[in-house]
LUMBAMI-269532 format. One line per 5 residues: number of its first residue (from 1); for each residue x, z, y of N, C-alpha, C. Coordinates in steps of 0.05 Angstrom, whole numbers, plus 5000, padded with zeros to 4 digits. Each point is the difference from the previous one (the first is absolute). Layout:
// residues N
NUM> X Z Y X Z Y X Z Y; ... .
This chain:
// residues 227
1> 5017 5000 4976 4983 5000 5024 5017 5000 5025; 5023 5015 4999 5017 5004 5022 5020 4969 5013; 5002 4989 4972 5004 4967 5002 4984 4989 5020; 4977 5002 4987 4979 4983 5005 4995 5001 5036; 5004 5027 5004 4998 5004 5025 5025 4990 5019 .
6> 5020 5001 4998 5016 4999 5010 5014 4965 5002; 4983 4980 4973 5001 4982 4996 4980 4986 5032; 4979 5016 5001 4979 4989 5022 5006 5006 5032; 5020 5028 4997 5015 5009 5033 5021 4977 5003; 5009 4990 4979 5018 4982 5012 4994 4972 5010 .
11> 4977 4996 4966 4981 4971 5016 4996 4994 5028; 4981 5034 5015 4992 4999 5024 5021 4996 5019; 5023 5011 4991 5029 4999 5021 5013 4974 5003; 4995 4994 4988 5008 4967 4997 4980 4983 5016; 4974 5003 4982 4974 4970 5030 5004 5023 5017 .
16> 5004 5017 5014 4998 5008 5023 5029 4993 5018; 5016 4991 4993 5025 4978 5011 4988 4975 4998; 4990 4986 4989 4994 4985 4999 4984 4981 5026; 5005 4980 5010 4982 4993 5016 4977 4982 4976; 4976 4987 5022 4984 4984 4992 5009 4977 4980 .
21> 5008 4990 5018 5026 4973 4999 5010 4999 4976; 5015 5027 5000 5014 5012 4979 4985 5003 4965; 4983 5011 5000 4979 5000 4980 4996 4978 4993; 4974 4980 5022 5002 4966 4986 5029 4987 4995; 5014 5002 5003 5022 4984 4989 5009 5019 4974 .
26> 4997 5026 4995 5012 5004 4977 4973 4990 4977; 4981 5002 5006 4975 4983 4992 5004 4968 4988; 5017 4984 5022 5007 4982 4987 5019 4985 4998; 5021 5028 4992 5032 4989 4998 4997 4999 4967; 5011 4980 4988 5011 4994 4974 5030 4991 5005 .
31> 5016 5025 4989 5035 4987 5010 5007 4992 4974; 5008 4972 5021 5018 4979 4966 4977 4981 5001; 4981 5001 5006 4969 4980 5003 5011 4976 5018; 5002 4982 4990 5007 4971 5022 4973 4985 4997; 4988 4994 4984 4976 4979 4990 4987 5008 4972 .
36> 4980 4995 5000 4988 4990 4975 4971 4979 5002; 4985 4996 4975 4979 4979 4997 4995 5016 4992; 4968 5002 4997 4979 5005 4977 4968 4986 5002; 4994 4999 4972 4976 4982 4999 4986 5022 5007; 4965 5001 5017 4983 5019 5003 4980 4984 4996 .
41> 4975 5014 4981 4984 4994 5000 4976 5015 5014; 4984 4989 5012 4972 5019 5017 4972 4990 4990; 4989 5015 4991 4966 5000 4996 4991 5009 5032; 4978 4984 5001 4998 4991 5028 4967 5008 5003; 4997 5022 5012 4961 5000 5003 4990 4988 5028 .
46> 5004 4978 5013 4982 4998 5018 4972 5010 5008; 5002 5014 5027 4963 5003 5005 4989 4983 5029; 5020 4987 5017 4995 4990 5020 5021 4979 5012; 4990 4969 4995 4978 4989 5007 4974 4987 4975; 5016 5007 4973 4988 4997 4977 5002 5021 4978 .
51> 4983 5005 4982 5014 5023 4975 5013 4985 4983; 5012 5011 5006 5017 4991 4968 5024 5007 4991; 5005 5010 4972 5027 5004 4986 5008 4981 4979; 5030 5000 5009 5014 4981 4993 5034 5008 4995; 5011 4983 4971 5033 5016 5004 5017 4985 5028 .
56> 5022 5004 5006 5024 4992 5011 5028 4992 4998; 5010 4985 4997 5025 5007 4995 5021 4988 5019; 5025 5012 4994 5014 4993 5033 5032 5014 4981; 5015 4991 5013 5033 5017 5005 5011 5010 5023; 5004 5021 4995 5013 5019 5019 5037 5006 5004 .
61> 5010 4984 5025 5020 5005 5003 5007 5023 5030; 5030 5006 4992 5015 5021 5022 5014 4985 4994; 5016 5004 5021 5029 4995 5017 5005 5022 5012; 5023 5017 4996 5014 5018 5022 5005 4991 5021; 5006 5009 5030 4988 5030 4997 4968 5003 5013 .
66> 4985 4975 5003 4965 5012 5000 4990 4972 5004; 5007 4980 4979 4982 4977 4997 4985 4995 4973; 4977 4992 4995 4987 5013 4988 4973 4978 5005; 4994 4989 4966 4969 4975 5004 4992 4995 4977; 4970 4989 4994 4997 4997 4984 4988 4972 4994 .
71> 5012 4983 4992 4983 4968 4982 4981 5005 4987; 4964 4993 5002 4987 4999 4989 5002 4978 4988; 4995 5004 4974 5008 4976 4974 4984 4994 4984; 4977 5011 5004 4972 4995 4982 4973 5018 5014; 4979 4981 5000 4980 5014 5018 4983 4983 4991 .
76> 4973 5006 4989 4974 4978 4987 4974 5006 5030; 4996 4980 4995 4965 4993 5002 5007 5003 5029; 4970 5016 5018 4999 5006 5025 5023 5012 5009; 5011 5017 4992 5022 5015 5012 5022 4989 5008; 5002 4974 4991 5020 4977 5009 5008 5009 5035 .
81> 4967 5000 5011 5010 4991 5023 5010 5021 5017; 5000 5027 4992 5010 5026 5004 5030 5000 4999; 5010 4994 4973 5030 5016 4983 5005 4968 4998; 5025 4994 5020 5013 4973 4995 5024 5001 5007; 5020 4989 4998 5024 5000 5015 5022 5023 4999 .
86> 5014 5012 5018 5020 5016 4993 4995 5019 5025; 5009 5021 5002 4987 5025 5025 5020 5021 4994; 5008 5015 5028 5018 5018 5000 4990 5026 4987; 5007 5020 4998 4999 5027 4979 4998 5015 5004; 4991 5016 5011 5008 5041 5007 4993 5013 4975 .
91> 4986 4989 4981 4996 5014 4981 5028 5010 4983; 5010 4984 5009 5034 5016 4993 5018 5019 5019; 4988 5025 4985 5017 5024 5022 5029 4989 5002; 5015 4988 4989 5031 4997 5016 4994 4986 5022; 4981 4991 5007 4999 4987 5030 4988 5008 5024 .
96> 4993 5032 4995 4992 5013 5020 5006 5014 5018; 5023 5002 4991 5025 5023 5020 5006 4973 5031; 5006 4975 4987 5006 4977 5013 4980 4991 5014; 4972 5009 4997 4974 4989 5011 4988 5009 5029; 5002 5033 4980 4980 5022 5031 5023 5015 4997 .
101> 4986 5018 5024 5017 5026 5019 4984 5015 4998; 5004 5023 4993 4984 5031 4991 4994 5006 5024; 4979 5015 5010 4994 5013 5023 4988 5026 4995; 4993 5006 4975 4986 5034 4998 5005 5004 4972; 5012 5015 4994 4998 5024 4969 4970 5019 4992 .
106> 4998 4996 4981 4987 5028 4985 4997 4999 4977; 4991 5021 4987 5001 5007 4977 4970 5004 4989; 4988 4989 4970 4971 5005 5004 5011 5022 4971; 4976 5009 4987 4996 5026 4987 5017 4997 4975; 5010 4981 4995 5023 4995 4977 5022 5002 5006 .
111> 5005 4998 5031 5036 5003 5003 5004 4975 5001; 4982 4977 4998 5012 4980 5009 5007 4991 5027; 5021 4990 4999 4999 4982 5035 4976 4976 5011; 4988 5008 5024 4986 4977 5010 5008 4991 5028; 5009 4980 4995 5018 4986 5020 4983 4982 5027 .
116> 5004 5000 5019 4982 4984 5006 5014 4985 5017; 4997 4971 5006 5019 4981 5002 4990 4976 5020; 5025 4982 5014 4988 4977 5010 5014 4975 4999; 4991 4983 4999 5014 4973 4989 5017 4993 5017; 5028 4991 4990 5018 4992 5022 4993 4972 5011 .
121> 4996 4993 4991 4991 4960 5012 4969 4994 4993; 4983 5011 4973 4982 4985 5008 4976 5016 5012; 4996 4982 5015 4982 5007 5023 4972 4996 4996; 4990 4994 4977 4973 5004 4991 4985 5028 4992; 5030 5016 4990 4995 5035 4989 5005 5010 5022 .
126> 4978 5020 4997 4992 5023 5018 5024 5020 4988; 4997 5009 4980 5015 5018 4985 4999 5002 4969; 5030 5014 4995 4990 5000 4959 4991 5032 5004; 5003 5010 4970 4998 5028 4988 5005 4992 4983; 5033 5021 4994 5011 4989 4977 4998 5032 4984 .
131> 4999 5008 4976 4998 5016 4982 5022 5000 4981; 5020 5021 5001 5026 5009 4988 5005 5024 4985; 4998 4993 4978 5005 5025 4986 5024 5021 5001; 4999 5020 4994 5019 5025 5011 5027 4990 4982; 4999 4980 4980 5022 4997 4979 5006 4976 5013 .
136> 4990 4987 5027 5004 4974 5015 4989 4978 4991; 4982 5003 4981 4994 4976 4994 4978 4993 5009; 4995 4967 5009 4970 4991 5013 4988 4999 4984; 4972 5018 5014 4980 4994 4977 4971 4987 5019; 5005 4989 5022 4974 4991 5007 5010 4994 5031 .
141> 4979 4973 5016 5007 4993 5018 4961 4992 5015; 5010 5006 5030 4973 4988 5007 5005 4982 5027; 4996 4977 4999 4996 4983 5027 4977 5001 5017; 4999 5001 5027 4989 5000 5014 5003 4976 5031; 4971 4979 4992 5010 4983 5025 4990 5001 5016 .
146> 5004 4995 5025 4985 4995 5025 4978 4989 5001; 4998 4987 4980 4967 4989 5002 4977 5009 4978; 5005 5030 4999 4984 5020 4977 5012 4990 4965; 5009 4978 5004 5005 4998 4968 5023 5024 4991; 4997 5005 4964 5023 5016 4992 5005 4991 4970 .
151> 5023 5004 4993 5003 5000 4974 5009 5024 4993; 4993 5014 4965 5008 5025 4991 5011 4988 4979; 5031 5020 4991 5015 4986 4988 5003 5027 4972; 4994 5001 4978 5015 5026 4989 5026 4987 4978; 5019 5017 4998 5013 4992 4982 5014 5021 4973 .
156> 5002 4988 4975 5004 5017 4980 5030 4979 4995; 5025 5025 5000 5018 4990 4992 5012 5006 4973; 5029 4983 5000 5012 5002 4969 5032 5005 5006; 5017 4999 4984 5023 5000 4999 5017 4975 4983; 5006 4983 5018 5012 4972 4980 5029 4997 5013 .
161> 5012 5008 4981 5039 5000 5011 5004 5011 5010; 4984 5026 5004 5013 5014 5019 4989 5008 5029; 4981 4976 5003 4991 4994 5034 4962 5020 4990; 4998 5009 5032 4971 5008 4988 4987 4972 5012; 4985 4986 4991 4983 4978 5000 4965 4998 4995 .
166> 4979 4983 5008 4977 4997 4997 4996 4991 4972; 4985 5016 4987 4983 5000 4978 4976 4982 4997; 4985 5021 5023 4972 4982 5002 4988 5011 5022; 4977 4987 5015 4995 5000 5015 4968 5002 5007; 4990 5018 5021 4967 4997 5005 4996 4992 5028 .
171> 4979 4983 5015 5002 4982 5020 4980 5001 5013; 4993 5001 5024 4977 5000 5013 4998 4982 5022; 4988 4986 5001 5013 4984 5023 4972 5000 5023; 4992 4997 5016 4969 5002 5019 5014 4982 5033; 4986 4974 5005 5003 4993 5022 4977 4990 5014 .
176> 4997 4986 5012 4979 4989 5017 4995 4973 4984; 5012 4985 4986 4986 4972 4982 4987 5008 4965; 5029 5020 4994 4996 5003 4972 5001 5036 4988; 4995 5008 4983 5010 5023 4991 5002 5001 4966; 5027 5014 4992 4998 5004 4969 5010 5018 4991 .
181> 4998 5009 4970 5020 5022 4989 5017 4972 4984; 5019 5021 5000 5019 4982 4973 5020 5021 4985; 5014 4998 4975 5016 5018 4991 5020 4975 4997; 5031 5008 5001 5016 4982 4998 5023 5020 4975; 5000 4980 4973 5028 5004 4973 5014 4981 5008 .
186> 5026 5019 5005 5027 4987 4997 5008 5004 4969; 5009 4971 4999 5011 4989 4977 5034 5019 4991; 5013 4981 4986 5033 4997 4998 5017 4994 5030; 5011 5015 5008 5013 5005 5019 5034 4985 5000; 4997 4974 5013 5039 4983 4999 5007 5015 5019 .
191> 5020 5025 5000 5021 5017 5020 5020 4989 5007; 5005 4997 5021 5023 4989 5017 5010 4972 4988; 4983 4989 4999 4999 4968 4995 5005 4983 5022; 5004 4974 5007 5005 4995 5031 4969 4984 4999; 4994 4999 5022 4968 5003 5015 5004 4979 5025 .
196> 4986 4966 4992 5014 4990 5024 4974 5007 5031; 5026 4995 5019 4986 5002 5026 4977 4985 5004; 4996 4974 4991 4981 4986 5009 4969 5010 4994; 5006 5024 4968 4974 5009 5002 4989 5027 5017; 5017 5009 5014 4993 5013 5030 5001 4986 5019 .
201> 5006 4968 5009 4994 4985 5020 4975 4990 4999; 4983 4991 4975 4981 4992 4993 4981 5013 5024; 4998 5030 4984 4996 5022 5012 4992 5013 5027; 5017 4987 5003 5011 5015 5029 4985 4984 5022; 5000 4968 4993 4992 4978 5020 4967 5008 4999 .
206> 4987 5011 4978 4977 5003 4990 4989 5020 5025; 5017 5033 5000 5005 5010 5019 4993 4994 5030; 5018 4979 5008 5012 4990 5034 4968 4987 4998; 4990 4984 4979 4976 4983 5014 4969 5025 5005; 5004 5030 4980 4975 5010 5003 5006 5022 5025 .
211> 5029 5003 5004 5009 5016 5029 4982 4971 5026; 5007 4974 4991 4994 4990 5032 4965 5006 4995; 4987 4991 4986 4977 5001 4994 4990 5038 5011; 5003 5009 4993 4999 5034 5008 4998 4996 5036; 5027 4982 5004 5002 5009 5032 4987 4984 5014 .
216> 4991 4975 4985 4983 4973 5022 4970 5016 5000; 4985 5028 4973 4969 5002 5008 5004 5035 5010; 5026 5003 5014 5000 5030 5019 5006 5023 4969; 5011 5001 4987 5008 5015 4982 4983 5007 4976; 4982 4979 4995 4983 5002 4987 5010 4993 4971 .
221> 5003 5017 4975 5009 5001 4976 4987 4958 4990; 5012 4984 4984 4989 4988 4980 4997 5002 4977; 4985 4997 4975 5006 5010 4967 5024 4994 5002; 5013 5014 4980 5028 5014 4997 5005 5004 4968; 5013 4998 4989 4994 5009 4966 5025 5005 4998 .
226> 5017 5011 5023 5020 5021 4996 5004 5029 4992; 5022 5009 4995 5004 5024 4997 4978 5014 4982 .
């Protein structure tokens, strides 16, 4: 018991050095992590602008130190016109230390950290809430945009080489065109594989055209099937 205690005075002595900052990045530091791929698959419940469930599939790359997308690679029926193309990532905590800037700490009734945060460049988020476990690991994220939309992110992790990594995933997504749940399985995990650039330029250009679009109707969100 005296362990046990003394194991938790030091926990506290430690996040209490700790800045914000500090926490999300030990959240999504993997050292020795340069890249990996993985296949993910998502069961997909649409409720708005149609019902419907349907699977997903897509690959998920990183790049050190916070690039990060996913290729959808299979998508049936209606949902075509939803899940197409390639789109940047936050669903990968290594890219969040590089993203937002912490602005408030607290702790909710588990001792976890709740972080609360603001996007360094994009200018559609109001703010995240990021959720950090006392052993540092992410276990949940929430976006918030300027134009009432949000996505809720939870995540259940694993241990593969060493790195703590996404398992699987639960998804909420609510905007002004569409809304859905989805759960997302990560497959077999390629670790530090090389990962070419072009599939974060894809990406990225995807990005620059829904940033001008945002700024030509006054900051008004478009469907998004990011993050």
């Amino acid at each position: 018991m005296l362990k046990l205690e003394l194991f938790a005075c030091l926990t506290g002595m430690l996040a209490a050095t700790l800045s914000g900052d500090q926490i999300l990045t030990r959240a999504g530091t993997s050292s020795g992590l340069s890249s990996y791929s993985v296949p993910v698959h998502f069961d997909v419940h649409m409720h708005r602008p149609i019902g419907i469930k349907s699977g997903v599939d897509g690959i998920a790359y990183f790049k050190a130190p916070g690039k990060a997308a996913i290729a959808i690679t299979h998508v049936p029926g209606p949902l075509g016109g939803f899940f197409k193309g390639a789109y940047t990532l936050d669903m990968v905590p290594q890219t969040w230390p590089m993203k937002y800037t912490v602005t408030s700490v607290s702790q909710d009734a588990t001792g976890s950290y709740v972080l609360t945060a603001s996007p360094k460049n994009d200018q559609s988020v109001d703010h995240v809430v990021f959720t950090v476990g006392t052993d540092y690991q992410p276990l949940s994220a929430h976006w918030f945009y300027k134009d009432g939309s949000s996505i809720a992110l939870s995540l259940q992790n694993q241990q593969i080489g060493g790195y703590t990594l996404p398992q699987s995933e639960t998804i909420s997504v609510s905007m002004p065109k569409y809304a859905l749940d989805a759960t997302a399985k990560y497959g077999d995990y390629s670790i530090n594989s090389p990962v070419p650039d072009s599939v974060f330029a894809f990406s990225e250009a995807i990005d620059s055209s829904i940033a001008s679009a945002q700024r030509t109707t006054a900051g008004r969100s478009v469907g998004r099937t990011k993050r």
